[in-house]
C-alpha positions as CSV (number, residue, x, y, z in Angstrom):
1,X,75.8,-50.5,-136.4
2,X,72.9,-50.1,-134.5
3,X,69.8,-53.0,-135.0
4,X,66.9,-52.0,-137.0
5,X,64.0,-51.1,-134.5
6,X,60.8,-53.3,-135.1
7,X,58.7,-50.3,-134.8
8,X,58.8,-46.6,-135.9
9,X,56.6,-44.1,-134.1
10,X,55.2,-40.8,-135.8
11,X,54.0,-37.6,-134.7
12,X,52.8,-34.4,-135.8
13,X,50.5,-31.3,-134.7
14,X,47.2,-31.2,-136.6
15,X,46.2,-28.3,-138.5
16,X,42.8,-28.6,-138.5
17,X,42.6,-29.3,-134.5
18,X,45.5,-28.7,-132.8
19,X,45.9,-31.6,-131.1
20,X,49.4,-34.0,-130.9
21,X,48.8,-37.3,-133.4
22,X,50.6,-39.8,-132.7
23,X,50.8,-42.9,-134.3
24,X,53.2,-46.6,-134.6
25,X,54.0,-48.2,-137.6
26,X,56.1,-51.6,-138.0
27,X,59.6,-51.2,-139.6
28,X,58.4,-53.7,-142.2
29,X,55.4,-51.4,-143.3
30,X,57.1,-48.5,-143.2
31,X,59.9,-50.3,-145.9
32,X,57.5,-52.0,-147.8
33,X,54.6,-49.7,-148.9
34,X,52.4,-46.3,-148.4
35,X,51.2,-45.5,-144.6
36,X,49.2,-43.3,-143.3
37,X,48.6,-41.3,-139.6
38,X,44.8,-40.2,-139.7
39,X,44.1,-37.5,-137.1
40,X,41.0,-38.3,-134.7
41,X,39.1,-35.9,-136.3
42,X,39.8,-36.7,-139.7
43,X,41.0,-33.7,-141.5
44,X,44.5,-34.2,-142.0
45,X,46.7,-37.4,-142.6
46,X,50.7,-37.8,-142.8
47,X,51.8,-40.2,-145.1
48,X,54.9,-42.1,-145.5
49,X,56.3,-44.0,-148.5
50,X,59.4,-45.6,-149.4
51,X,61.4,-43.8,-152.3
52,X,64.7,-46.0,-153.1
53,X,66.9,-45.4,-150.1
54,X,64.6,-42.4,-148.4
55,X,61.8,-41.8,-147.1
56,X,59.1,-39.9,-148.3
57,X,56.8,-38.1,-145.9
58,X,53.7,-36.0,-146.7
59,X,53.2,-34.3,-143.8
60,X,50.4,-31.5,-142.1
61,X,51.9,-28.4,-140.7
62,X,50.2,-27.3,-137.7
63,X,52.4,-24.5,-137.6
64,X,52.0,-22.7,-141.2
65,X,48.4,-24.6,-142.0
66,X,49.7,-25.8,-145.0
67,X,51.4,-29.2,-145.7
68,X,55.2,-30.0,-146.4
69,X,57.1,-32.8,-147.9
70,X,60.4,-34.2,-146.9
71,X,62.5,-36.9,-147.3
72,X,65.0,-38.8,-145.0
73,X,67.4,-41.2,-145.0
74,X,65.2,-44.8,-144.4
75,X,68.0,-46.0,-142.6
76,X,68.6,-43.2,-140.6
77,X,64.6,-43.4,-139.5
78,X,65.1,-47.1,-139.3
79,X,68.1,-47.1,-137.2
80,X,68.6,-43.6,-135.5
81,X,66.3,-42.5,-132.4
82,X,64.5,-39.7,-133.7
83,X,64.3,-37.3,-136.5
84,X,62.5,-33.9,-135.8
85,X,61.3,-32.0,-139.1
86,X,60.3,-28.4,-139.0
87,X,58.1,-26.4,-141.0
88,X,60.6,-24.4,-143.3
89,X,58.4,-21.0,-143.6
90,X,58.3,-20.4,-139.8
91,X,60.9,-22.8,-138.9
92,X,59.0,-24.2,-136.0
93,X,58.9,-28.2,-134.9
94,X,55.9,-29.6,-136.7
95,X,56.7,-33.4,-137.1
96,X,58.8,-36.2,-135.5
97,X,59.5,-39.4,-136.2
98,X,61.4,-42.8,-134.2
99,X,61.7,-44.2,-131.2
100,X,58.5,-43.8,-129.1
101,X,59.7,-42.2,-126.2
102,X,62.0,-39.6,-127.9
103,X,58.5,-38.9,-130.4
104,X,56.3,-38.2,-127.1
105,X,58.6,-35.6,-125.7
106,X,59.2,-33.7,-128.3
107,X,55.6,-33.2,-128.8
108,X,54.3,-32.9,-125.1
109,X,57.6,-30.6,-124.0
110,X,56.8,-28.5,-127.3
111,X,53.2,-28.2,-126.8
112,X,54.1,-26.9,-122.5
113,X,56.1,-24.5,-123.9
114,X,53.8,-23.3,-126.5
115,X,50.8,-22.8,-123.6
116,X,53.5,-21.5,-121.2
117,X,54.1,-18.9,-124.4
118,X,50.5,-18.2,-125.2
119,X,50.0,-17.6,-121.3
120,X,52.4,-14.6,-121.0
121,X,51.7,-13.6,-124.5
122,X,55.3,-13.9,-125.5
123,X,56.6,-13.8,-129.2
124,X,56.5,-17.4,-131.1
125,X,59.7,-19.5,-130.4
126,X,62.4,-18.1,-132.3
127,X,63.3,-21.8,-133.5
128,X,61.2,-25.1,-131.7
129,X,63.4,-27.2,-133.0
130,X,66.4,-25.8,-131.2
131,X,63.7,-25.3,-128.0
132,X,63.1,-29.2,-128.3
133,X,66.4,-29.7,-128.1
134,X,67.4,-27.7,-125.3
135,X,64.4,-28.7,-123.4
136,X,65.2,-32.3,-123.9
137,X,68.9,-31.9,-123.0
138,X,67.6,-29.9,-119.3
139,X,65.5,-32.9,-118.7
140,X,68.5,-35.0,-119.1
141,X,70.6,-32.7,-117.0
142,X,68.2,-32.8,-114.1
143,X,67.1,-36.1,-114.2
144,X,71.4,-36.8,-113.5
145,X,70.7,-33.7,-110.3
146,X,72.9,-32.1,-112.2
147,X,70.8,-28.7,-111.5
148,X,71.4,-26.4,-108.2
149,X,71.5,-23.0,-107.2
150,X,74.6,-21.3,-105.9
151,X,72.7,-20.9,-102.0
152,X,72.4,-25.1,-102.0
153,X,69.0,-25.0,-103.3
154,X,68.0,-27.3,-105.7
155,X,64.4,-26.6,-106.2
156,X,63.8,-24.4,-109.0
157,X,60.8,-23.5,-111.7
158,X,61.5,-23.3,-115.2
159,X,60.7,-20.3,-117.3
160,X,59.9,-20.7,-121.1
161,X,60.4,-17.8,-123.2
162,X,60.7,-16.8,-127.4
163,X,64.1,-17.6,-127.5
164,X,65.3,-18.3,-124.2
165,X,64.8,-20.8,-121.2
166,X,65.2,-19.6,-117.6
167,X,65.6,-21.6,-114.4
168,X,65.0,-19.5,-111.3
169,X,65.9,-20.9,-107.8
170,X,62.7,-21.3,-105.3
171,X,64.8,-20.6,-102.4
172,X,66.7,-17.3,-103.0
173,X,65.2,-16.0,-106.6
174,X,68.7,-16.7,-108.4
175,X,67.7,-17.1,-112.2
176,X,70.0,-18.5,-114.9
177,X,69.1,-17.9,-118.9
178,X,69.6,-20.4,-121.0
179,X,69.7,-19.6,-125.1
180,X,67.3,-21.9,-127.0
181,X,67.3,-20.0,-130.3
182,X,70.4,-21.0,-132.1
183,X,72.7,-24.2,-132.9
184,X,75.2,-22.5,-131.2
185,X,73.3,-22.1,-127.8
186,X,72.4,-25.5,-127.6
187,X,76.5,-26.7,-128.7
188,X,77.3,-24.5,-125.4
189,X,74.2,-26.7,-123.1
190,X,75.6,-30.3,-124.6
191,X,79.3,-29.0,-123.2
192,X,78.0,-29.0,-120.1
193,X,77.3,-31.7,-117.6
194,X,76.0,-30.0,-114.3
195,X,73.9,-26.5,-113.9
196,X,74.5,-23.8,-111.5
197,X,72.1,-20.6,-110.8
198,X,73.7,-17.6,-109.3
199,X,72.2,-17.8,-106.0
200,X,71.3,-13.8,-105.0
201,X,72.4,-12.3,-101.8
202,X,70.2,-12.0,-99.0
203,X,70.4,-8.2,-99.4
204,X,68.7,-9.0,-102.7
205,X,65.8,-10.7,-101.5
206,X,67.1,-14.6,-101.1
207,X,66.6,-16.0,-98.5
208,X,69.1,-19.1,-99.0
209,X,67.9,-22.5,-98.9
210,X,65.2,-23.9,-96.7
211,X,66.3,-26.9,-94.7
C-alpha cells in the first residue's frame, strides 16, 4: 500500500477567466474539514469536503460555465497520483487533483493543445481526458527516446488535432497519427514502448536525415 502523500494539489480552469488555478492543500486538511481554491480573480472557488470515506468536490467548469459536483474515493486522492475529472455535458478535462507534478501537466499540456486547436480553428477535442492521457503517455515515450522516424531522424513536431495527435518527422516529412479520442486508442499507445514514423521516400519529398 502506497504512503499517504502529506500534500494534495488541485487544479481547475476558471470559468470566469480562463486561466489554470492551481492550488496545495495538506492531506490533513483535506481529511479533516471544508477547503477551498479561490481563483485570482475571485469569481469562482472549488471546494473540497470530506463525506465519510469520499470526497466531495464542488467544482467550476471552465468548459460548460457551469459548476459540477463529484465525489471520489479519499483514499484513492490520498494515496493514488492523480485523479482527472471531466465535465460530463461536453466531456472535456476540467479538474484535477494529486500529486503536483502529474496536476501541472495535465493542465499546461491541456491548455497547448487547446491554443494549438483554437489556432487552426479545429473542432473541440473529441474527449480531453483521453487527449491528457495520450499526451502524457508521448511525453513519457520521448522522454525514454523512444520516438524516431523510419529515415533515422529523431527530430520531429507534434501536431494536435480534435481527436487525433500527429508526429511528423523534421527531416523527411514522415507523419504518424496517433488516436486520442477513445479508451481504446490510448489501450493501443500504453502497449507500446518505442514510436516509429514512416519515414517518406525521397521521391516523396524527404530528404532523410540531416547529419
Amino acid at each position: 500500500m502506497e504512503p499517504v502523500r502529506e500534500n494534495i494539489t488541485f487544479g481547475y480552469i476558471c470559468p470566469k477567466c480562463g486561466r489554470s488555478v492551481v492550488g496545495e492543500r495538506t492531506a490533513f486538511a483535506v481529511s479533516a474539514g471544508l477547503s477551498g481554491l479561490v481563483c485570482d480573480c475571485g469569481e469562482s472557488e472549488l471546494v473540497s469536503e470530506p463525506e465519510g470515506l469520499r470526497l466531495r468536490l464542488q467544482v467550476p467548469c471552465g468548459v460548460c460555465g457551469g459548476e459540477h459536483v463529484a465525489r471520489l474515493e479519499a483514499q484513492r486522492v490520498l494515496q493514488g497520483e492523480s485523479v482527472a475529472l471531466s465535465c460530463p455535458e461536453r466531456h472535456q478535462l476540467c479538474c484535477c487533483v494529486g500529486e503536483e507534478g502529474r496536476v501541472m501537466a495535465a493542465l499546461q499540456q491541456l491548455q497547448i493543445a487547446a491554443e494549438k486547436l483554437r489556432e487552426s480553428q479545429e473542432a473541440p477535442f473529441a474527449d480531453s481526458v483521453i487527449m491528457y492521457e495520450v499526451l502524457s503517455e508521448l511525453r513519457e515515450i520521448a522522454g525514454r527516446g523512444g520516438i524516431s522516424c523510419a529515415c533515422g531522424s529523431r527530430r520531429y513536431t507534434i501536431t494536435v488535432r480534435g481527436g487525433a495527435v500527429d508526429l511528423v518527422c523534421q527531416d523527411c516529412g514522415g507523419k504518424l497519427r496517433i488516436g486520442a479520442a477513445t479508451d481504446e486508442d490510448l489501450d493501443q499507445l500504453c502497449c507500446r514502448y518505442t514510436l516509429t514514423i514512416p519515414g517518406r521516400p525521397a521521391a516523396d519529398g524527404g530528404s532523410g536525415a540531416k547529419p
